[in-house]
C-alpha positions as CSV (number, residue, x, y, z in Angstrom):
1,X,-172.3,164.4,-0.1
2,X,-171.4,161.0,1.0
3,X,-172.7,157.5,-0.3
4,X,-175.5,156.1,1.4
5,X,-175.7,152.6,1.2
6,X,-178.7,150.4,2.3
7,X,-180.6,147.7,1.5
8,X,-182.4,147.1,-2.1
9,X,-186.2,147.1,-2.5
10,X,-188.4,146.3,-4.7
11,X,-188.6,150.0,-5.4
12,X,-185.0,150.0,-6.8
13,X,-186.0,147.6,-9.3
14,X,-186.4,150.6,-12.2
15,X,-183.0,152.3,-11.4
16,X,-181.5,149.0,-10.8
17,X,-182.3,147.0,-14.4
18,X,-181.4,150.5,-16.1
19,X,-177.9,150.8,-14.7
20,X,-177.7,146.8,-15.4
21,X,-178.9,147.2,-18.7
22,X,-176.6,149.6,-19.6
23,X,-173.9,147.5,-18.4
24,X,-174.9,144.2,-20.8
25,X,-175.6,146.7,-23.9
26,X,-171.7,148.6,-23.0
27,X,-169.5,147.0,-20.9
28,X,-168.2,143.2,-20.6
29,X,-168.7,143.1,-16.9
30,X,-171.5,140.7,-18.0
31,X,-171.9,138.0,-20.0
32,X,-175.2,138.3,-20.7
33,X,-175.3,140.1,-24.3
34,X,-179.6,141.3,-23.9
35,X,-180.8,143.0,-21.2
36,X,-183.2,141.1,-19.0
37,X,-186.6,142.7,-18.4
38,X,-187.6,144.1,-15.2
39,X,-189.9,141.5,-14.3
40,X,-186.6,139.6,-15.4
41,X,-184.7,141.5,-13.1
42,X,-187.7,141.3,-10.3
43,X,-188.1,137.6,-10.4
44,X,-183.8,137.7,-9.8
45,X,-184.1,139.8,-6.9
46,X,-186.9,138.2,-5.3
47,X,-185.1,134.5,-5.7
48,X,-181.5,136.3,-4.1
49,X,-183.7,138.7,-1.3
50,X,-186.1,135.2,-0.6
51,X,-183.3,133.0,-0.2
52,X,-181.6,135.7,2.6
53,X,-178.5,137.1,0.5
54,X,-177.5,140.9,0.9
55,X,-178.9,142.9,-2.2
56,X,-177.4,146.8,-1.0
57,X,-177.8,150.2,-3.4
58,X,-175.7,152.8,-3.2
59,X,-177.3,156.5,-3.2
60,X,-175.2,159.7,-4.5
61,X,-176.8,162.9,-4.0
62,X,-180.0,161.4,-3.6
63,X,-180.0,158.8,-6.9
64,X,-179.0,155.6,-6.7
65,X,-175.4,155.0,-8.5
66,X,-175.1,151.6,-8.1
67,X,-175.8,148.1,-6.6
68,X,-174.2,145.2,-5.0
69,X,-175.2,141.4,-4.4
70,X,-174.5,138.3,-3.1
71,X,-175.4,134.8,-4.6
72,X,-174.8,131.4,-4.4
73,X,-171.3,131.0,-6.0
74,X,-172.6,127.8,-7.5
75,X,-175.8,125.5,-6.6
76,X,-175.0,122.5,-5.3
77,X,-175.7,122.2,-1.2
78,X,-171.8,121.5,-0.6
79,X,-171.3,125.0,-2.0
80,X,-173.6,126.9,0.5
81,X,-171.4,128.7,2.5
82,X,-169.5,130.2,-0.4
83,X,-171.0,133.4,-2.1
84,X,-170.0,135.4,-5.5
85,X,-170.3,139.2,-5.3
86,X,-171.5,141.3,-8.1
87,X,-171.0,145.2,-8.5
88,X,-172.6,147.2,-10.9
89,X,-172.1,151.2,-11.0
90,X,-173.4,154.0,-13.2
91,X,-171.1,155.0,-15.5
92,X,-171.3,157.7,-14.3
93,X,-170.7,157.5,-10.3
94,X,-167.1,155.6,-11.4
95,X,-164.0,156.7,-9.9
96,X,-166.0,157.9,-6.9
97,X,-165.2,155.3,-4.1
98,X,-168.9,153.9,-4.5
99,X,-167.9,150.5,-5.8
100,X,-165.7,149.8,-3.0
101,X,-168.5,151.9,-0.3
102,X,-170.6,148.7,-1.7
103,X,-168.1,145.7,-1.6
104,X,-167.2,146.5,1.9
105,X,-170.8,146.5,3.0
106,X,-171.7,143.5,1.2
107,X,-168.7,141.7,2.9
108,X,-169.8,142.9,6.0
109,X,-173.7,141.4,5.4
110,X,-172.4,138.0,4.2
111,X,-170.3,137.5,7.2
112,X,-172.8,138.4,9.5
113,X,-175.1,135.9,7.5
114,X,-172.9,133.5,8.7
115,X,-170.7,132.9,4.7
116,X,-167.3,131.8,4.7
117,X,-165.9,132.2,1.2
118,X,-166.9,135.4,-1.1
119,X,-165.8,134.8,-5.0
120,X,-165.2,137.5,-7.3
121,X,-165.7,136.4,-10.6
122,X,-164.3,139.4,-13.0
123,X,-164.7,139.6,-16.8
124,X,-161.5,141.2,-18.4
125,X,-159.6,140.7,-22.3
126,X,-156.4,142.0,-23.6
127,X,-157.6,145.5,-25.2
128,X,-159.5,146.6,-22.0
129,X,-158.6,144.6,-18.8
130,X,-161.0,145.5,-15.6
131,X,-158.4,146.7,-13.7
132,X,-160.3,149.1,-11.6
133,X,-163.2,146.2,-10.8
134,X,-159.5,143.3,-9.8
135,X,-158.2,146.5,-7.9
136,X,-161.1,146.9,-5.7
137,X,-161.2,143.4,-5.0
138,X,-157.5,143.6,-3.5
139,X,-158.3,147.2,-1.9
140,X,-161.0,145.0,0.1
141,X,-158.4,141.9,1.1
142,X,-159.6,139.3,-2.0
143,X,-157.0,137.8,-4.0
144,X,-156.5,136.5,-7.0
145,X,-156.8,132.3,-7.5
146,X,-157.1,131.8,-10.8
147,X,-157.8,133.0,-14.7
148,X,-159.8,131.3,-17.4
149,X,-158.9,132.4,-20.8
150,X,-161.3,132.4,-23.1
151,X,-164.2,131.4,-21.8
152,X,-166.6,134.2,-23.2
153,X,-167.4,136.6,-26.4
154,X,-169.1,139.9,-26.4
155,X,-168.7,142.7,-28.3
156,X,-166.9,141.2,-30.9
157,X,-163.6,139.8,-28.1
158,X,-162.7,137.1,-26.1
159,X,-163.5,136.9,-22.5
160,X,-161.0,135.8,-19.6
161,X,-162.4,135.9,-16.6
162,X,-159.8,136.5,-13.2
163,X,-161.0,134.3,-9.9
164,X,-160.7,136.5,-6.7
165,X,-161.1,135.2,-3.3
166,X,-161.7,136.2,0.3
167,X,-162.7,134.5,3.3
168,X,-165.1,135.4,5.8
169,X,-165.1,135.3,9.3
170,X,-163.6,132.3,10.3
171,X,-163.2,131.0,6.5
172,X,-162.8,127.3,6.5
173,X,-160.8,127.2,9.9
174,X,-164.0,126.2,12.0
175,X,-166.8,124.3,10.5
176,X,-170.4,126.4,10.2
177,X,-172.9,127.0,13.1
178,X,-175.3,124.5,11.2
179,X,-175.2,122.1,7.7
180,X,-177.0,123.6,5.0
């Protein structure tokens, strides 16, 4: 069965805080090291979904395996046409082409929104690199900028995380249809 992938609701909100609660309590993808309520995670999506970025799930055989969103890559007005994308996937649905099922339609939703720059901002250390999460960035064009060393602990290591980058649309060769 293919992977269905359409837009969040407020529905998803149980599936969606268990697969990222999972992800802060077992993985570094994260840097949050408790996992946020669901009216935590509610009051998140509501902020992303009222501000107009793409919040997507992905469904496998009928259960949703994972989620995708766009935010502001930072919050200053200068910054609004640049996004950072965030992928998180049941452990269980890795390895299935979901994650990248995901990215591309989130690239596709933030271009038609009318972004130019989509950020990638991937946690990774020395023991367990996220090579899977930087190679699904370059499957989908992004590539790599920068790495701060360093600059997290969880689970007992040190944090780098790798800067990916891809532009959208027109990228910064034309200015945008209207100032933010």
């Amino acid at each position: 069965m293919p992977v269905k992938i359409r837009t969040a609701t407020k529905d998803d909100l149980v599936r969606i805080t268990e697969i990222y609660g999972n992800s802060v309590l077992t993985e570094t993808a994260s840097f949050e090291t408790e996992p946020p309520s669901i009216d935590e995670m509610g009051q998140r999506f509501t902020k992303l979904t009222n501000d107009n970025y793409p919040y997507l799930v992905a469904e496998f055989d009928g259960r949703i395996a994972g989620y995708a969103y766009a935010g502001a890559y930072r919050a200053r007005a200068a910054y609004y046409w640049s996004v950072e994308d965030a992928i998180y996937l049941d452990p269980e649905y890795h390895g299935r082409g979901i994650g990248k099922a995901l990215l591309l339609d989130l690239l596709d939703n933030c271009t038609e929104a009318g972004f130019r720059q989509i950020i990638g901002v991937i946690a990774t250390d020395d023991k367990t690199p996220n090579l899977a999460s930087i190679a699904l960035h370059e499957t989908c064009g992004f590539e790599t900028i920068g790495n701060i060393k360093n600059v997290g602990r969880k689970h007992g290591i040190w944090l780098d995380t790798v800067i990916m980058q891809k532009a959208l649309g027109e990228g910064g060769a034309t200015p945008p249809s209207s100032e933010a």
